[in-house]
N, C-alpha and C positions, 0 to 999 in steps of 0.2 A: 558628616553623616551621609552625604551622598557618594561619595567614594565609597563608602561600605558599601549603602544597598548596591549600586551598581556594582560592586566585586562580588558581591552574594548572588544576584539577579545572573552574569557570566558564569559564576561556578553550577550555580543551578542547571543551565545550560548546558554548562559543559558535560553535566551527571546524568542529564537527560529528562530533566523534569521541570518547570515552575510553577511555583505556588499561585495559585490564581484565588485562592482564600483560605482564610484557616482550616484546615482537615480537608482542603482539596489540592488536587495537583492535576496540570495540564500534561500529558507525555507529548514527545516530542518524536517525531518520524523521521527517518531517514529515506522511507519508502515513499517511491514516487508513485502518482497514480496512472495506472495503465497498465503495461506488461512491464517488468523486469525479471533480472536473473540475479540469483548468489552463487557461490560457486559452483554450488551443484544442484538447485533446485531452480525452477521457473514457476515465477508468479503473476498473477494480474489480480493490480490492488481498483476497484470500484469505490471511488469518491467519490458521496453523493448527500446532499444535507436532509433530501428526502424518503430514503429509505428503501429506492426503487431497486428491482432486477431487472439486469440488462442481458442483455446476447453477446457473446463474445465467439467469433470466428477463430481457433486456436490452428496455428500451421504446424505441421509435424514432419518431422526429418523420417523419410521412406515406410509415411502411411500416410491415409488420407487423414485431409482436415477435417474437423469436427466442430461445428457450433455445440455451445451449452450455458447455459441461465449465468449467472452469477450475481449475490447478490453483496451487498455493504459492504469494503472489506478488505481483505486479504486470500485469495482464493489459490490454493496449492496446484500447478498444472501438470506437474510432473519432473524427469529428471531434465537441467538445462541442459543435458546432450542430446536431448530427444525433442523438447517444444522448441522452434525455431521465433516465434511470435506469437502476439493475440492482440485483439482489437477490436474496440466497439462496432456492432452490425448497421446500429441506428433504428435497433428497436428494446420496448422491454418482451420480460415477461412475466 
């Protein structure tokens, strides 16, 4: 029986989900928290258990940089051939 769940518990995994109780499921992230890129878009993901908005300084390939709020999340920056970076300011808002 333990061979199962633990084969179950992996494929769950492997699918992107586990059951954390009947009629629930936990999703499972590949996104890290902070700035990243996909192949064509730039993101800054805000992990935060309290709910807060923070300031993000974003750097931009041949225009100026820009602070802007972001809050919970997953927040879209633009094309990755244009946002170079972003990064917490060390304030909210």
């Amino acid at each position: 029986m333990r061979r199962f769940a633990a084969l179950m518990l992996g494929a769950a995994a492997f699918c992107g989900t586990v059951a954390a109780a009947p009629g629930q499921a936990i999703a499972l992230t590949k996104e890290p928290c902070g700035f990243y890129k996909t192949g064509s878009d730039a993101y800054y993901r805000h992990c935060t258990n309290n709910g807060s908005n923070v300031v993000i300084k974003v750097k931009v390939a041949w225009a100026p940089d820009y602070e802007r709020c972001v809050g919970p999340g997953r927040t879209w920056l633009g094309s990755a051939s244009r946002i170079q970076g972003a990064y917490y300011v060390g304030r909210t808002c």
